[in-house]
MARDRENZA-700058 format. One record per residue (C-alpha): residue number from 1; residue in one letter; z, x, y. Coordinates in pm, 1 decimal. Each point is the difference from the previous one (the first is absolute). Example, Ala and Ser with C-alpha at 12.3 -4.5 7.8 and 13.67 -1.06 7.14 Angstrom:
<recs>
<rec nr="1" rest="A" up="780.0" east="1230.0" north="-450.0"/>
<rec nr="2" rest="S" up="-66.0" east="137.0" north="344.0"/>
</recs>
This chain:
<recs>
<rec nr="1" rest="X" up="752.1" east="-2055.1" north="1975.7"/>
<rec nr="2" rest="X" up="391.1" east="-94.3" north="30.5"/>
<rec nr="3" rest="X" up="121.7" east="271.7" north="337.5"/>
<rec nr="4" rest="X" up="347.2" east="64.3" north="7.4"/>
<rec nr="5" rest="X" up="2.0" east="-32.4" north="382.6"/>
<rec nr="6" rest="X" up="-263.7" east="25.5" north="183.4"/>
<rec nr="7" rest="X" up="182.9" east="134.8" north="309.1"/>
<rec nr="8" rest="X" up="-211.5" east="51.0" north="296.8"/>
<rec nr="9" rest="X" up="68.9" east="352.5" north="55.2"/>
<rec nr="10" rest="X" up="-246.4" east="76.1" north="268.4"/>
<rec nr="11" rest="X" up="-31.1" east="-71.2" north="363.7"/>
<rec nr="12" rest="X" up="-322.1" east="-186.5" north="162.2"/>
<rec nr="13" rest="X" up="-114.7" east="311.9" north="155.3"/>
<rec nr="14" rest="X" up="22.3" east="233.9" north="-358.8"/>
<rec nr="15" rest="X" up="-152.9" east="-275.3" north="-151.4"/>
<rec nr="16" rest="X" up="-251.7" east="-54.0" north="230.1"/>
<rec nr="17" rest="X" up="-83.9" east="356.5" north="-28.1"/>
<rec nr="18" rest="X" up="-38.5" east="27.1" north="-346.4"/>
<rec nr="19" rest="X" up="-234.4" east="-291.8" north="4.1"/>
<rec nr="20" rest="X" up="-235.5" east="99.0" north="279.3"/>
<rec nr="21" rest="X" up="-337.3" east="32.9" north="-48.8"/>
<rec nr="22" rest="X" up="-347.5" east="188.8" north="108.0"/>
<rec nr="23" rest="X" up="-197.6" east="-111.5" north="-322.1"/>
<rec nr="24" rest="X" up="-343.4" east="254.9" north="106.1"/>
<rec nr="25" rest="X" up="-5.2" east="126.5" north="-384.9"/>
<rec nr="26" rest="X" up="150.0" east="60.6" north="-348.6"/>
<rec nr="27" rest="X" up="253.6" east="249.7" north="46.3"/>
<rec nr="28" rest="X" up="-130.6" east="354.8" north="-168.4"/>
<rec nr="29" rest="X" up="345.3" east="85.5" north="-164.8"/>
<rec nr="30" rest="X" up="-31.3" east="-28.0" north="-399.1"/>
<rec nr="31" rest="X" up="342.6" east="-144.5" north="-107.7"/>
<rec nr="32" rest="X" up="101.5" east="57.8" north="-367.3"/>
<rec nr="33" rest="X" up="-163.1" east="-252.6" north="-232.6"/>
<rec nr="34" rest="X" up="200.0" east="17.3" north="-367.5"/>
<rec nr="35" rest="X" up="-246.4" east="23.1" north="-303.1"/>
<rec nr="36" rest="X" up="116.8" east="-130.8" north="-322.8"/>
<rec nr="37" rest="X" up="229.6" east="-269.9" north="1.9"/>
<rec nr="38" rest="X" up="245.9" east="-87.0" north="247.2"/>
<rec nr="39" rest="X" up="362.8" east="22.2" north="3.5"/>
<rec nr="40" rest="X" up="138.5" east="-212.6" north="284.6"/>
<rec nr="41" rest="X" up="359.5" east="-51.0" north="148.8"/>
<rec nr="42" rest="X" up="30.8" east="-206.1" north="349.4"/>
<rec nr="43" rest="X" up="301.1" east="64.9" north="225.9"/>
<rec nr="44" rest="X" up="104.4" east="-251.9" north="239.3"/>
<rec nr="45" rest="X" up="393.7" east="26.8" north="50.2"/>
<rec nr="46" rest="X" up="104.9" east="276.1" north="159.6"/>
<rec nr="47" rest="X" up="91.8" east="337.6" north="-178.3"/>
<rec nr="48" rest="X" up="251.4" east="111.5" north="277.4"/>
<rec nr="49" rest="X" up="125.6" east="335.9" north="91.3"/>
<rec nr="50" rest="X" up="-275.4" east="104.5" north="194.9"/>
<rec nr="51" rest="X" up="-281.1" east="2.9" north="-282.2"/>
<rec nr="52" rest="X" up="-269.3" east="-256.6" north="2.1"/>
<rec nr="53" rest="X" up="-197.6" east="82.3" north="-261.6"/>
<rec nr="54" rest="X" up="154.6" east="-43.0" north="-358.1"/>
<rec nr="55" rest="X" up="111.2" east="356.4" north="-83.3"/>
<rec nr="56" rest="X" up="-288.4" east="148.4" north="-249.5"/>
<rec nr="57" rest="X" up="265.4" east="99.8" north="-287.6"/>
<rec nr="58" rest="X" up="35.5" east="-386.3" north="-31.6"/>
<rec nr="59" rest="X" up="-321.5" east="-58.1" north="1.9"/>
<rec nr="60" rest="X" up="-175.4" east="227.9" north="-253.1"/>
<rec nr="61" rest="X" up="-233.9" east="-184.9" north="-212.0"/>
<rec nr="62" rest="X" up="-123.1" east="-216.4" north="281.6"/>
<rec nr="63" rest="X" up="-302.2" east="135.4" north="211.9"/>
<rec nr="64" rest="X" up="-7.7" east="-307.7" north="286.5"/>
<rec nr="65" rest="X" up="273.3" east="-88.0" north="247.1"/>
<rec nr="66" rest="X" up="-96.3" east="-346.4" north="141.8"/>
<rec nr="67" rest="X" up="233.7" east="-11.8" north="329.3"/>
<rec nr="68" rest="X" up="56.9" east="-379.5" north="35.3"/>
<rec nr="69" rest="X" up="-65.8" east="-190.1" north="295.9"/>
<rec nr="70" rest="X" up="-234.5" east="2.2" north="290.4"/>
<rec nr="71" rest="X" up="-47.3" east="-331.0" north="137.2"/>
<rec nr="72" rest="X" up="-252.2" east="-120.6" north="325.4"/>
<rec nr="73" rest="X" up="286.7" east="36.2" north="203.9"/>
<rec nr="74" rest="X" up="15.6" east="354.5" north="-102.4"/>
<rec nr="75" rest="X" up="226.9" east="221.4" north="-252.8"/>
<rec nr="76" rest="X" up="286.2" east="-122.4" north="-178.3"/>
<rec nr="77" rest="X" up="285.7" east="144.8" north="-230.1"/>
<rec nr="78" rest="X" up="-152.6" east="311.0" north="-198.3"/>
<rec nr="79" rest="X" up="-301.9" east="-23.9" north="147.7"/>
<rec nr="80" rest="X" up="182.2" east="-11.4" north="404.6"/>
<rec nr="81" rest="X" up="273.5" east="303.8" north="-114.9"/>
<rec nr="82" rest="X" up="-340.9" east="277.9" north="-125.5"/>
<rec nr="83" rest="X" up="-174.8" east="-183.4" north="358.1"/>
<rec nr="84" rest="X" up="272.2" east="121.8" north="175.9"/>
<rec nr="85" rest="X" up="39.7" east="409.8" north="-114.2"/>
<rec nr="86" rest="X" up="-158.2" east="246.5" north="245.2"/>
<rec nr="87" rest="X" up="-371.2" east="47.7" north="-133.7"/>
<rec nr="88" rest="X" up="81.0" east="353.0" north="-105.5"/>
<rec nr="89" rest="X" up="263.5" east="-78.0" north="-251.8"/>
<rec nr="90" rest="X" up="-255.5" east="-277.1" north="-117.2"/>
<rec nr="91" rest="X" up="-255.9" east="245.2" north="-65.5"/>
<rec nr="92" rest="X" up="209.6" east="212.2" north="-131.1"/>
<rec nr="93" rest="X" up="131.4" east="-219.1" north="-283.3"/>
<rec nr="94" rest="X" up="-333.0" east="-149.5" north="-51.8"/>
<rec nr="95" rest="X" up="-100.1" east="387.7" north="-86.7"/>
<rec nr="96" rest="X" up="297.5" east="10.6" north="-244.4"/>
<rec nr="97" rest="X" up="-61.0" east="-311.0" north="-128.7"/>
<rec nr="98" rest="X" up="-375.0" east="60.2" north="-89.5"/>
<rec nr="99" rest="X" up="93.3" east="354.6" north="-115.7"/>
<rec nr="100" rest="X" up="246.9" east="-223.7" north="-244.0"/>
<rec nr="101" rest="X" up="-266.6" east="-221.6" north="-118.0"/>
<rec nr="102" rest="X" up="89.6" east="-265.6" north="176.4"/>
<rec nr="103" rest="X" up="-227.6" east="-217.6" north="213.9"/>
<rec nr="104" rest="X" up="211.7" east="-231.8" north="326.4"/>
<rec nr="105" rest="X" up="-140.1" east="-316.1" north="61.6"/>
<rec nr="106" rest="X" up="124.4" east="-304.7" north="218.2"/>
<rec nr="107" rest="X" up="43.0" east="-333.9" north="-134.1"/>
<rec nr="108" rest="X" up="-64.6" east="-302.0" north="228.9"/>
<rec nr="109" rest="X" up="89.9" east="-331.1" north="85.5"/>
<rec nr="110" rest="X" up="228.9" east="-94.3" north="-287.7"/>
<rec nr="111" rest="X" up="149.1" east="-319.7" north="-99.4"/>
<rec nr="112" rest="X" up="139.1" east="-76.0" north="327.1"/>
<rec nr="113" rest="X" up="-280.5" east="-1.9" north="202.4"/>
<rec nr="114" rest="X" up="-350.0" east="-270.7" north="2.0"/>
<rec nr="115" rest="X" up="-314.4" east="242.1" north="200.7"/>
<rec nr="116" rest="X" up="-259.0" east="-223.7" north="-90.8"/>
<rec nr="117" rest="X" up="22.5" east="-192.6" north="319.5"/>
<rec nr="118" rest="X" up="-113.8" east="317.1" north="189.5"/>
<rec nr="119" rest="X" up="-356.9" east="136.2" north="-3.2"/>
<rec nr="120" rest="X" up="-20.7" east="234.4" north="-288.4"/>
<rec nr="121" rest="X" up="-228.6" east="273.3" north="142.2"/>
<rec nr="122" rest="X" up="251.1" east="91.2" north="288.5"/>
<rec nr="123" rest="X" up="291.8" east="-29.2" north="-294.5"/>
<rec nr="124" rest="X" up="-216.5" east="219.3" north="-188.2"/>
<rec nr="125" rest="X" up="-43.5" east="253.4" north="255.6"/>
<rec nr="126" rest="X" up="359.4" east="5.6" north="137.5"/>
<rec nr="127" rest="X" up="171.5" east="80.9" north="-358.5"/>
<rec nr="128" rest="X" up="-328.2" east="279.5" north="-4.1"/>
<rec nr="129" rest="X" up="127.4" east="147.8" north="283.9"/>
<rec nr="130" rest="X" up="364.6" east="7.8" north="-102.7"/>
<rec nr="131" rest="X" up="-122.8" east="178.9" north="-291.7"/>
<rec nr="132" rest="X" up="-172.5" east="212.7" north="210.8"/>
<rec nr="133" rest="X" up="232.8" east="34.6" north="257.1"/>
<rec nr="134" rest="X" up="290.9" east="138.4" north="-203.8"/>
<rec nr="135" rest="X" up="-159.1" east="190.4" north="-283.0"/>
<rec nr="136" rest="X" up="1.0" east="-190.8" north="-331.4"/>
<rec nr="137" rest="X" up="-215.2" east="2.6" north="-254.0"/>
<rec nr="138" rest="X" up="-101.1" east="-388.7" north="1.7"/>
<rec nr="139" rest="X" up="127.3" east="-330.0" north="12.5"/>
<rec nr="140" rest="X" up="104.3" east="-286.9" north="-247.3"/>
<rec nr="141" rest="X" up="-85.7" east="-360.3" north="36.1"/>
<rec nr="142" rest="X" up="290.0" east="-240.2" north="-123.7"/>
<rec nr="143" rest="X" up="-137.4" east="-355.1" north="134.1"/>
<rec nr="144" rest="X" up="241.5" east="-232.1" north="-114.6"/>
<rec nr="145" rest="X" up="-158.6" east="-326.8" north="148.7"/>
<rec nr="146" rest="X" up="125.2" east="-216.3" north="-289.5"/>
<rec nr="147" rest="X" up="-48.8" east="-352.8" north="139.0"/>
<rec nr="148" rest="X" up="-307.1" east="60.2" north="217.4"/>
<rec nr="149" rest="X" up="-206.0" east="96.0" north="-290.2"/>
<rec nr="150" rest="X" up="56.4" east="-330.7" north="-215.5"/>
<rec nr="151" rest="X" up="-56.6" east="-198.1" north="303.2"/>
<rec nr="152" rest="X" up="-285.2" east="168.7" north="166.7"/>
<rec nr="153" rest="X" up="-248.7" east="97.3" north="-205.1"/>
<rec nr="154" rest="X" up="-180.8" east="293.0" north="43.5"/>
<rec nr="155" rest="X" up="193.9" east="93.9" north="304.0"/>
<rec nr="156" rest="X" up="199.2" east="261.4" north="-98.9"/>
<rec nr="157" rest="X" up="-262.2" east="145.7" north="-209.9"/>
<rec nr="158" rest="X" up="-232.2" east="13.1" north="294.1"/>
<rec nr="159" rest="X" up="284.2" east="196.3" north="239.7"/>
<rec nr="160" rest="X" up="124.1" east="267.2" north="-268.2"/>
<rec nr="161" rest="X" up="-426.7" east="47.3" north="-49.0"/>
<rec nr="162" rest="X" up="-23.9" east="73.7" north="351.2"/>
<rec nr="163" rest="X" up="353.6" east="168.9" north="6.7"/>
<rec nr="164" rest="X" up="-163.4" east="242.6" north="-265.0"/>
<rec nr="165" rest="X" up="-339.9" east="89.3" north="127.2"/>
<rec nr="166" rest="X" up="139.0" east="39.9" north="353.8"/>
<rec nr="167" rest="X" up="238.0" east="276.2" north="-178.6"/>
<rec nr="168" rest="X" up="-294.3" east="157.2" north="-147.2"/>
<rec nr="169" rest="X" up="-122.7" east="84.2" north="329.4"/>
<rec nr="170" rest="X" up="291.6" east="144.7" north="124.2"/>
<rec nr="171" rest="X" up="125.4" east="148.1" north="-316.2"/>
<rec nr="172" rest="X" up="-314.8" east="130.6" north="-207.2"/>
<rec nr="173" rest="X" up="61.5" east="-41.5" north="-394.9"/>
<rec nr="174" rest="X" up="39.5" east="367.7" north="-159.4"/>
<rec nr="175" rest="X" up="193.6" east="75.8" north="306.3"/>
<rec nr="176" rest="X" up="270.3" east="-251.1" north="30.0"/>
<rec nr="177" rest="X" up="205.7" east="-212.3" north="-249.0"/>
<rec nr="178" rest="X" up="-42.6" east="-367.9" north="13.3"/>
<rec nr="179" rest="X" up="177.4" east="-206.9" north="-215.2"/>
<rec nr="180" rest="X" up="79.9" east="-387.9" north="-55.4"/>
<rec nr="181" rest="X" up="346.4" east="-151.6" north="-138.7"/>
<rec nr="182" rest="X" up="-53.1" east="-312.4" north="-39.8"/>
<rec nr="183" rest="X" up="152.1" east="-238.7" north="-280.4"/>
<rec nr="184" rest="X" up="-84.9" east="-62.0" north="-391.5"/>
<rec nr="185" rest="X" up="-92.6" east="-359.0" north="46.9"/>
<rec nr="186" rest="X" up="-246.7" east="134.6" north="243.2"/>
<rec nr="187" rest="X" up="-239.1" east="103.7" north="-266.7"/>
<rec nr="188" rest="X" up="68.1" east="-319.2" north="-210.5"/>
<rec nr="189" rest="X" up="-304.1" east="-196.7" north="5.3"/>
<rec nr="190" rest="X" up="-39.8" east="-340.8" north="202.3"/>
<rec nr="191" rest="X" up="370.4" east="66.5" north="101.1"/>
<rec nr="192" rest="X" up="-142.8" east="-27.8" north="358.2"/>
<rec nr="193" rest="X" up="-245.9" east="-167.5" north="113.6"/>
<rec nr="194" rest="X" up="-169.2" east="251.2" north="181.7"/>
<rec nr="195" rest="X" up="7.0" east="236.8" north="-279.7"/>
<rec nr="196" rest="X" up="271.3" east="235.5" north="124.6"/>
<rec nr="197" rest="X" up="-26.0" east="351.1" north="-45.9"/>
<rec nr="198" rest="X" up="-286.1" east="-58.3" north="-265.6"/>
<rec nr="199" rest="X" up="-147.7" east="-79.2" north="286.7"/>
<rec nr="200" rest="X" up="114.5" east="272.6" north="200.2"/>
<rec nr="201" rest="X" up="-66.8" east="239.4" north="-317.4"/>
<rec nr="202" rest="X" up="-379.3" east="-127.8" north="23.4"/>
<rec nr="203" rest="X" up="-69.7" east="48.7" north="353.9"/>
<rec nr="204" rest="X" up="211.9" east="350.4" north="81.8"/>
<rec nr="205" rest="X" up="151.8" east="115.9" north="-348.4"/>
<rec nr="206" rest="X" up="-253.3" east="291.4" north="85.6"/>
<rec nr="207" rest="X" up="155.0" east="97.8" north="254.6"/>
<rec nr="208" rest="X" up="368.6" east="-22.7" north="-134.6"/>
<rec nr="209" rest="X" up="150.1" east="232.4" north="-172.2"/>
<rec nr="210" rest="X" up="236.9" east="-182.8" north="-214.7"/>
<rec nr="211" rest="X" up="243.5" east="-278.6" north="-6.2"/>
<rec nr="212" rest="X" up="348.8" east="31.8" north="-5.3"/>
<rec nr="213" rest="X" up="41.8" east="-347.1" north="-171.2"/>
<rec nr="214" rest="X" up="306.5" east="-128.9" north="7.8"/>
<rec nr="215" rest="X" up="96.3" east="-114.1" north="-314.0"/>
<rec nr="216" rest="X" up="356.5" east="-130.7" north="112.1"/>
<rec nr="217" rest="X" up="204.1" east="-295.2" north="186.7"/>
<rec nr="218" rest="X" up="-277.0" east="-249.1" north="-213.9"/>
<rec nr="219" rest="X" up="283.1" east="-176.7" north="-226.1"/>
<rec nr="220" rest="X" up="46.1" east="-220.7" north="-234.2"/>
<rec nr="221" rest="X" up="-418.0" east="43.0" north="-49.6"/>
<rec nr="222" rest="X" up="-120.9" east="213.7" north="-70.2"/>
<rec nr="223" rest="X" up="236.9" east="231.7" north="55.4"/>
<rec nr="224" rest="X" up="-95.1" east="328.6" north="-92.8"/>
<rec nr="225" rest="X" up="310.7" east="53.7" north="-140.3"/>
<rec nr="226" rest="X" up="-115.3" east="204.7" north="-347.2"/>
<rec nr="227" rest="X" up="-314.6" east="140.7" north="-104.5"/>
<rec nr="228" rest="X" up="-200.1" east="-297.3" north="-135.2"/>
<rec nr="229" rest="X" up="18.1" east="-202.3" north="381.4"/>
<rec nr="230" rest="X" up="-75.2" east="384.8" north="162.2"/>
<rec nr="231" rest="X" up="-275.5" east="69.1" north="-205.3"/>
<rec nr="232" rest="X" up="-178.9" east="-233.7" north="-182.4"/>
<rec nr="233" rest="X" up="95.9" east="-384.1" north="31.8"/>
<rec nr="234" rest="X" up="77.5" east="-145.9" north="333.2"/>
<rec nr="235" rest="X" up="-222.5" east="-249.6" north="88.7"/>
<rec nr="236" rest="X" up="-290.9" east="242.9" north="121.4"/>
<rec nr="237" rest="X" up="218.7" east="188.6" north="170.2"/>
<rec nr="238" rest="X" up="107.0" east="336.2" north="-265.0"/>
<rec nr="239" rest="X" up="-120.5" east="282.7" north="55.5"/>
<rec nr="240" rest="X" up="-262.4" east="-39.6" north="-266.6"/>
<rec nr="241" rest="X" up="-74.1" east="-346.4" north="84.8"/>
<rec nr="242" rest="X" up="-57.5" east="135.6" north="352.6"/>
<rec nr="243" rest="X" up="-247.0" east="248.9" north="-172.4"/>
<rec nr="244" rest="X" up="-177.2" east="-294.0" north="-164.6"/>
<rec nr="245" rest="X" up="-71.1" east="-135.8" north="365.7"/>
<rec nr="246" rest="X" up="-213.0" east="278.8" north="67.9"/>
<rec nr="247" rest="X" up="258.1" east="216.4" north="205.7"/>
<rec nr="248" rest="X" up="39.9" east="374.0" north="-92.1"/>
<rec nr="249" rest="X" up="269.5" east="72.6" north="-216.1"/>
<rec nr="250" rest="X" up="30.7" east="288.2" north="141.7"/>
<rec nr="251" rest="X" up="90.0" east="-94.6" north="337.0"/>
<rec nr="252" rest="X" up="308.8" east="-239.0" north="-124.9"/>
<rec nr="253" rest="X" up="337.3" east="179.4" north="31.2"/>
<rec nr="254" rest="X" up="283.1" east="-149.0" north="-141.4"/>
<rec nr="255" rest="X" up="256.7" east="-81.8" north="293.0"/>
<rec nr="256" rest="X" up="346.2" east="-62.0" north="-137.8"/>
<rec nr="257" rest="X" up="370.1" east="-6.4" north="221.6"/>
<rec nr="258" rest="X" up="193.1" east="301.4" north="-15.7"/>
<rec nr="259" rest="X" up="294.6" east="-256.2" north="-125.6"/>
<rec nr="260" rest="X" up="56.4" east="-351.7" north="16.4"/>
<rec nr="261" rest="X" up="165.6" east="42.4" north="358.2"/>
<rec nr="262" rest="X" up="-339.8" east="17.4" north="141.9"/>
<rec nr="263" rest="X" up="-134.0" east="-321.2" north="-117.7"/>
<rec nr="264" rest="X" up="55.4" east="-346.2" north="75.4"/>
<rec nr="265" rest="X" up="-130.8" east="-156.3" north="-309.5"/>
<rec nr="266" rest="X" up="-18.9" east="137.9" north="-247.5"/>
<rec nr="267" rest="X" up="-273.4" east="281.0" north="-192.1"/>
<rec nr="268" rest="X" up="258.4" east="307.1" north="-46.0"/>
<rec nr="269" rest="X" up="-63.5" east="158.8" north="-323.7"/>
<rec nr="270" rest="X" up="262.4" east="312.3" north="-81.3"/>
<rec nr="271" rest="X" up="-201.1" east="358.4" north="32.1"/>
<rec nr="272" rest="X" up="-0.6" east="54.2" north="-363.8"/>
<rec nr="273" rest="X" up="-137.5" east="-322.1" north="-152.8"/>
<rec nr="274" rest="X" up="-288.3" east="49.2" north="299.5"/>
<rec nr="275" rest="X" up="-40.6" east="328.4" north="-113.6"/>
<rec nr="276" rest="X" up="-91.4" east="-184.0" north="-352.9"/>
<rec nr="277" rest="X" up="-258.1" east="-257.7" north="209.1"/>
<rec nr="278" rest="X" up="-155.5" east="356.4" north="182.7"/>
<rec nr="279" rest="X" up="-49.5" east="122.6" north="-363.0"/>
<rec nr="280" rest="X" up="-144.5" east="-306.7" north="-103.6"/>
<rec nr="281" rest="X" up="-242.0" east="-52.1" north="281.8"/>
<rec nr="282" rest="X" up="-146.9" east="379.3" north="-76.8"/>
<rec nr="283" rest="X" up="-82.5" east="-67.8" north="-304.0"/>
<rec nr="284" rest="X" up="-188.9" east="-277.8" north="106.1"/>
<rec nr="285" rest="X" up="-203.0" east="204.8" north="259.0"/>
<rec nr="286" rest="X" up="210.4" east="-34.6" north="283.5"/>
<rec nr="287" rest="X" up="98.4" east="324.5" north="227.2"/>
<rec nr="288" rest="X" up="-11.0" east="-145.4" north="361.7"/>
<rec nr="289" rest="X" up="427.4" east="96.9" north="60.3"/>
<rec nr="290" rest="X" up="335.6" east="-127.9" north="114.6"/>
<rec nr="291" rest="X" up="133.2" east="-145.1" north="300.2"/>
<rec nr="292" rest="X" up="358.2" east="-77.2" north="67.5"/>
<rec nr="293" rest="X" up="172.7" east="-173.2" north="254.7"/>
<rec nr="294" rest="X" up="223.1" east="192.0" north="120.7"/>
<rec nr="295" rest="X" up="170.3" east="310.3" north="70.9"/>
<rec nr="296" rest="X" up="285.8" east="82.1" north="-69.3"/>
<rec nr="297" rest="X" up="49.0" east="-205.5" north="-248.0"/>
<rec nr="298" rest="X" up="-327.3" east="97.8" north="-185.5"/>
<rec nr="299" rest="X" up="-6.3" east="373.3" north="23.3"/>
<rec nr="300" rest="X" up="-91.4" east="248.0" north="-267.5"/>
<rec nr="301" rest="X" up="210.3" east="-104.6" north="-306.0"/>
<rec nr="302" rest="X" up="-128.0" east="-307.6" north="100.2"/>
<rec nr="303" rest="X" up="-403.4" east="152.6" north="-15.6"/>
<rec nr="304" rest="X" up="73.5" east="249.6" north="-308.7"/>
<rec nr="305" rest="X" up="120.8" east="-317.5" north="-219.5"/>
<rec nr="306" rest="X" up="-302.6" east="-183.4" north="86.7"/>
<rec nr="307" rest="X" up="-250.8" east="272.8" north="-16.4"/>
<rec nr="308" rest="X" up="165.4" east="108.2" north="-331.6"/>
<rec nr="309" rest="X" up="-285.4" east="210.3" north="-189.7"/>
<rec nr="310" rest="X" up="-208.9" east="-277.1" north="104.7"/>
<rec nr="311" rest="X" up="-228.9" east="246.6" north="243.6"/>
<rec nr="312" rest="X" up="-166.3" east="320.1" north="-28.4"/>
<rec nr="313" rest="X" up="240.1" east="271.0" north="204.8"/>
</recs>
């Protein structure tokens, strides 16, 4: 995903610290796990004034704040800034924020950094413990290898398999989000070589709980720029066409930019005339949810215009 800065807001030590690990068993905590479908906003740039997490009046209608980055190296931007509050005040928003409905995840890696070099099992278990470490309720997955998976095949799929079962170990399913953001071409059959995350959907989708696909910054094809490239014609890669490849519709939320400032080619549809795609895709069968990138400038005016009367209250 496009980050606005990706400031390194964290000293070695704090990030060392937030990344150590005693991996002895699953952590017994039950984080909150939303049912139904999933309403997603990331927040990477900085909300200032004191306040990390977006404030929940702006938020209502979403129920999963994905705090973007942490990298190997250790927190970044939103992630680095909810790192760094005293664990009290952590735990104490976390309580609000469940109380709210609203699940806190981190996001990691990002567009700006390429893990696969590095053995996935001790990536796996480092981002567990973060998770761990400073009270969220799970972690995303945005691997945004582009080049590596055209030109090694089977590669990447291999890593994010092992990425995702090592997670299971340290984050057991029912008690932990873990989610996947990876792109729409992703799912497009014999786009890659290696099968991409049809690949990945065959060997783990079990244990994921849905993808945040992002279905932006894909221009001039296919776009995903109105309702027939988002939902059912795109080369393999709609949302139905996806379905027709044997992945659960259920688990493929919609991931749109909050405006056109957070993309860097293209994909932006306005709220409203997604709200009409949203409708569109229920009636088809599809519930699995929203995910928008990013707060502020998808908030909830942004969420009520695409939820509409789309979902059951």
């Amino acid at each position: 995903m496009f980050s606005t800065s990706f400031s390194r807001l964290f000293t070695l030590c704090s990030a060392l610290a937030s990344l150590s690990v005693g991996f002895a068993a699953p952590h017994a905590r039950r984080a909150q796990v939303p049912t139904g479908p999933k309403f997603v906003i990331y927040t990477d740039a900085a909300i200032g004034g004191g306040t990390v997490l977006p404030p929940l009046e702006q938020i209502q209608g979403f129920n999963v704040v994905n705090l973007a980055f942490l990298l190997t190296t250790g927190p970044a931007d939103q992630a680095a800034n909810w790192a760094a509050l005293p664990a009290a005040q952590r735990q104490q928003l976390k309580q609000q924020y469940n109380s709210a409905g609203v699940s806190l995840v981190v996001s990691a890696f990002g567009e700006t950094e390429h893990p696969t070099s590095q053995d996935p099992t001790t990536v796996a278990n480092n981002l567990a413990q973060f998770v761990l470490n400073t009270d969220l309720d799970g972690i995303d997955i945005d691997y945004e290898e582009f080049e590596l998976v055209v030109q090694q095949p089977g590669v990447g799929e291999a890593w994010l398999t092992t990425l995702t079962q090592t997670l299971r170990q340290q984050l057991p399913q029912g008690q932990f989000i873990l989610s996947h953001a990876p792109v729409g071409p992703w799912f497009q059959p014999s786009f890659c070589p290696g099968g991409c995350y049809l690949t990945v959907d065959k060997n783990v989708g079990a244990l994921i709980d849905w993808y945040n696909i992002q279905f932006y910054n894909q221009s001039p094809s296919p776009g995903y720029e109105d309702c027939n490239t988002l939902l059912n014609s795109a080369g393999g890669s709609s949302i139905f066409e996806i379905q027709k490849s044997g992945v659960d519709v259920n688990k493929l939320v919609i991931g749109k930019p909050g405006t056109a400032a957070d993309i860097t080619n293209g994909g932006f549809i306005d709220p409203a005339t997604l709200g009409t795609c949203v409708q569109q895709a229920v009636a088809g069968g599809w519930n699995a949810g929203v995910m928008a990138f990013q707060f502020p400038h998808a908030d909830t005016t942004w969420i009520t215009a695409v939820k509409g009367s789309s979902f059951a209250a």
